[in-house]
DSSP file (Angstrom, degrees, kcal/mol; ACC not computed):
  #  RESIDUE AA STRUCTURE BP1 BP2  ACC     N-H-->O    O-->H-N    N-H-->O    O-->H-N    TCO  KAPPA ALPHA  PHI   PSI    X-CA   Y-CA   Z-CA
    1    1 A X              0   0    0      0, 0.0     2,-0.3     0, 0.0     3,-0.1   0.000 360.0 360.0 360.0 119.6    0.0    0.0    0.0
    2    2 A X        -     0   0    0      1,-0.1     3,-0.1     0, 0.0     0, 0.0  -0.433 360.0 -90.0 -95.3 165.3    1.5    3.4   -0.5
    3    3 A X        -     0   0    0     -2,-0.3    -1,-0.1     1,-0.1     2,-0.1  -0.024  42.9-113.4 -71.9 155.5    2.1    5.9    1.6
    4    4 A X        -     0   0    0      1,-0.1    -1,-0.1     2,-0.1     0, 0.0  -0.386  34.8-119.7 -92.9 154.3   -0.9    8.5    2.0
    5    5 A X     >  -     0   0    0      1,-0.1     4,-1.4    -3,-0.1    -1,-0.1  -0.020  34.3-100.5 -68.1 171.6    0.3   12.2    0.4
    6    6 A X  T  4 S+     0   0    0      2,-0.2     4,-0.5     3,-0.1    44,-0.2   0.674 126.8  50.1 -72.3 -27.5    0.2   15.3    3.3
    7    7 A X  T  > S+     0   0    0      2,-0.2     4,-1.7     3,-0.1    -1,-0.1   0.824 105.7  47.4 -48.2 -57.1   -2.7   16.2    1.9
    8    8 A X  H  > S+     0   0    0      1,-0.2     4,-1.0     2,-0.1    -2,-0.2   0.918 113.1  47.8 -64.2 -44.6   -4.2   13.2    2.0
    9    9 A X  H  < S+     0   0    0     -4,-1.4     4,-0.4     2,-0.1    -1,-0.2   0.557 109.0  59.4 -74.6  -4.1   -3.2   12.4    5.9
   10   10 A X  H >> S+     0   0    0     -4,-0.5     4,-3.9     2,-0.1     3,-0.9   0.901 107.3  45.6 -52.9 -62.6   -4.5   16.0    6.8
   11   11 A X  H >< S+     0   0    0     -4,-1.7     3,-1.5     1,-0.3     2,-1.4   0.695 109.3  52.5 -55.0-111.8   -8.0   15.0    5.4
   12   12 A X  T 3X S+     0   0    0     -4,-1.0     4,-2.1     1,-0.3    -1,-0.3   0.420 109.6  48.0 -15.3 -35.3   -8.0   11.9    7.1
   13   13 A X  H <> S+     0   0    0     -2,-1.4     4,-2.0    -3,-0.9    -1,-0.3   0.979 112.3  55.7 -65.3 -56.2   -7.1   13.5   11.0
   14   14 A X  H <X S+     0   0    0     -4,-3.9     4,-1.9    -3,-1.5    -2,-0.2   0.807 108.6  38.0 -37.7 -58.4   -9.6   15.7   10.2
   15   15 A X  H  > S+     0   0    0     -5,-0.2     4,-4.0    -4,-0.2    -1,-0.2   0.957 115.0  60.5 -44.3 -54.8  -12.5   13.1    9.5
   16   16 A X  H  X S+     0   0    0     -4,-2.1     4,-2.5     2,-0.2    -2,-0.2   0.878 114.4  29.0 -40.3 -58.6  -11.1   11.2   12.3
   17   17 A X  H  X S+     0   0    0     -4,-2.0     4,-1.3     2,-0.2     3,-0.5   0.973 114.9  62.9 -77.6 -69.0  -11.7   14.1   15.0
   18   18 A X  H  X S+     0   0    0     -4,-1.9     4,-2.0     1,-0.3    -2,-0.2   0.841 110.0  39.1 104.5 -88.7  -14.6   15.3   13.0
   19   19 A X  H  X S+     0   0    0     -4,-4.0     4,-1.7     2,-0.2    -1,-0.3   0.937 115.0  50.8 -55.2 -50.1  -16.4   11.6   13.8
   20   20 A X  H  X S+     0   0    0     -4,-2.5     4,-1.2    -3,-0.5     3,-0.4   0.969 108.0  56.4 -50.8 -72.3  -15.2   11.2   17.4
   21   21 A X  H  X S+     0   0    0     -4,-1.3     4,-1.5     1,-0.3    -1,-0.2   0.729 113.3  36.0 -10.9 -75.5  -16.6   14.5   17.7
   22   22 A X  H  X S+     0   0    0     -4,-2.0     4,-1.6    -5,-0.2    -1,-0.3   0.778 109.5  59.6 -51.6 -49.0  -19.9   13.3   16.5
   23   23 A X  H  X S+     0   0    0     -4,-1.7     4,-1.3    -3,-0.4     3,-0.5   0.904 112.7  44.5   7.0 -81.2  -19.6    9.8   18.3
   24   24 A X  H >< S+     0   0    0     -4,-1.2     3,-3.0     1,-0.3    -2,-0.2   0.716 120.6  46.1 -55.3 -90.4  -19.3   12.2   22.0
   25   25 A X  H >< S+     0   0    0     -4,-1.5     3,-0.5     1,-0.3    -1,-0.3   0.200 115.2  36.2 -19.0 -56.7  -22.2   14.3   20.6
   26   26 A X  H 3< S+     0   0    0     -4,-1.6    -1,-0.3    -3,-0.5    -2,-0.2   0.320 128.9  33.5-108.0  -1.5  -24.7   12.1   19.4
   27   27 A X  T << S-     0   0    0     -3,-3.0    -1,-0.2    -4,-1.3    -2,-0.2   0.339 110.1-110.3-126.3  24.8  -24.3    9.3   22.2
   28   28 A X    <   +     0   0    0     -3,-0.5     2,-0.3     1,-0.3    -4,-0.1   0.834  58.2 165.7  31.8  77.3  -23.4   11.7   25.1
   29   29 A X        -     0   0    0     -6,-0.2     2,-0.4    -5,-0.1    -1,-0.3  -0.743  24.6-152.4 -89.7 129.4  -19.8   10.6   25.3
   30   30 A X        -     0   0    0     -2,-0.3     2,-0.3    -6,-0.1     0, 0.0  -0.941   8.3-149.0-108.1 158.0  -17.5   12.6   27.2
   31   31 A X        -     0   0    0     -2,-0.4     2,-0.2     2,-0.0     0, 0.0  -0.855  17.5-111.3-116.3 156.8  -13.8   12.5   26.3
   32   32 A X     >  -     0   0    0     -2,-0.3     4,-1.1     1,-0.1     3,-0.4  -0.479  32.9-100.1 -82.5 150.8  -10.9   13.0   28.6
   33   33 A X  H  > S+     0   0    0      2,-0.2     4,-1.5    -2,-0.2     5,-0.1   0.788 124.4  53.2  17.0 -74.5   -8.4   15.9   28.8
   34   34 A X  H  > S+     0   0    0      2,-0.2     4,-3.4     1,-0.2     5,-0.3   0.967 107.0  55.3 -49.7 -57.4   -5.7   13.7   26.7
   35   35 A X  H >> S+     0   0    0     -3,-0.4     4,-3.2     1,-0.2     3,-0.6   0.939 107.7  47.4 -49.0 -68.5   -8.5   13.1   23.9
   36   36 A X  H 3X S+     0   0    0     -4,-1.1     4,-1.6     1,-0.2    -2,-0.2   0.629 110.9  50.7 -23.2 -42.9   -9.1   16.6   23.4
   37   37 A X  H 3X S+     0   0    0     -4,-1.5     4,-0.6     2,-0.2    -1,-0.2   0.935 106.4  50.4 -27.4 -78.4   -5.9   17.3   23.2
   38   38 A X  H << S+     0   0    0     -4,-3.4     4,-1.2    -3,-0.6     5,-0.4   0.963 112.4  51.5 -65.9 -45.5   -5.0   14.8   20.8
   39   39 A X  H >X S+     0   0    0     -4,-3.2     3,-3.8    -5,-0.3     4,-2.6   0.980 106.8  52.0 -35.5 -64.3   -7.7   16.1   18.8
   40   40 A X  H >< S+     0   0    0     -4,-1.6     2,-4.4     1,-0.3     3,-1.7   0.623 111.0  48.4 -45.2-111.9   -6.6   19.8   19.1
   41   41 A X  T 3X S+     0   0    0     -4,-0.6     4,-1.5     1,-0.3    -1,-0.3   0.153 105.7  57.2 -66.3  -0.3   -3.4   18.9   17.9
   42   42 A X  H <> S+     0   0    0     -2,-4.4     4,-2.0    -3,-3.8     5,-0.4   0.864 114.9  45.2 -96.2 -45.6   -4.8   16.6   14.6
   43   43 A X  H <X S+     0   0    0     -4,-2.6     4,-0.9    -3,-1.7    -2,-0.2   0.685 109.4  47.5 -62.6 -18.5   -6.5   19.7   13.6
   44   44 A X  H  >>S+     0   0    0     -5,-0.2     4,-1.0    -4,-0.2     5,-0.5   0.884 113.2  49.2 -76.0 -57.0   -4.1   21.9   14.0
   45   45 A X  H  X5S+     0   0    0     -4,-1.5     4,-1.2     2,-0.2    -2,-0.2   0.803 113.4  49.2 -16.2 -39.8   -1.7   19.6   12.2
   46   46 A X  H  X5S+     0   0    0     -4,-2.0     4,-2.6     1,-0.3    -3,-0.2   0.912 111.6  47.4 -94.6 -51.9   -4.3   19.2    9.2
   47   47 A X  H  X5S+     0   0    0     -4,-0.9     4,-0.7    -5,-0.4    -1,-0.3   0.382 109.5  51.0 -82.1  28.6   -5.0   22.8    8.7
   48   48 A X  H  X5S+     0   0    0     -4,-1.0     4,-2.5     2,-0.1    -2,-0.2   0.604 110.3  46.3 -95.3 -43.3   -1.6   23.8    8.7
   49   49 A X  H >X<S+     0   0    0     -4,-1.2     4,-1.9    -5,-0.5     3,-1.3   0.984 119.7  50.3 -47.5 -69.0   -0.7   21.1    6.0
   50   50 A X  H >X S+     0   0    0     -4,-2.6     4,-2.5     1,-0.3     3,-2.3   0.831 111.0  43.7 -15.1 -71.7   -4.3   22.9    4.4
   51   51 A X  H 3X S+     0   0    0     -4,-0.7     4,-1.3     1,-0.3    -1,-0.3   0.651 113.1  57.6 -95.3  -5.5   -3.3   26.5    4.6
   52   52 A X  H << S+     0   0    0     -4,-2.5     4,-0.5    -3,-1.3    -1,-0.3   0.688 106.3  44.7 -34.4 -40.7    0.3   25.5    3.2
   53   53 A X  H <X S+     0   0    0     -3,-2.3     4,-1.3    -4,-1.9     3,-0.3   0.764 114.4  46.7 -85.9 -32.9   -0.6   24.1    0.2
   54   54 A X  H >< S+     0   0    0     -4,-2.5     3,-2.0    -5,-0.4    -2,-0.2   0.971 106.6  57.8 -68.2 -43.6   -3.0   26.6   -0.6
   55   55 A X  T 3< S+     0   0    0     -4,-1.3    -1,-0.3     1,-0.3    -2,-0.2   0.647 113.0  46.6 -19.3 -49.6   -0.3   29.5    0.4
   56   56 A X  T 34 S+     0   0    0     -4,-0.5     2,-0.3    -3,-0.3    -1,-0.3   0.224  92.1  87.5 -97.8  -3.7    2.1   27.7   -2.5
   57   57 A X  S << S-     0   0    0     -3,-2.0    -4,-0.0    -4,-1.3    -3,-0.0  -0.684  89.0-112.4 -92.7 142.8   -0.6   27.3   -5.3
   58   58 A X              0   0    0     -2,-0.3    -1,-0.1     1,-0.2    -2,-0.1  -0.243 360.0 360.0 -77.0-169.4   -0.7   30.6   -7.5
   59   59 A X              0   0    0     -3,-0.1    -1,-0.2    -4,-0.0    -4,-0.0   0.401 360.0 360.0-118.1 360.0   -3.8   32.3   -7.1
């Protein structure tokens, strides 16, 4: 299998936290301190990769 682009692993943190998210919501899950956390930090990850590529594409 080959390895997923930076683009492609942005998108994919993103979904990831983006469904836990929903998972807490919609079955009144709380997550810990850590999760949150790790969360924060896949979304920051994923929109930095984001606002990089777009920052390097001409306009």
């Amino acid at each position: 299998m080959s390895e997923l682009s930076r683009l492609d692993r942005a998108a994919t943190n993103i979904t990831e936290v983006k469904r836990q998210l929903l998972d807490a919501a919609a079955f009144g899950k709380h997550l810990t301190p850590e999760q949150l956390e790790n969360a924060a930090g896949k979304l920051d990850e994923g929109l930095r990769i984001y606002t990089e590529n777009l920052r390097g594409r001409p306009r």
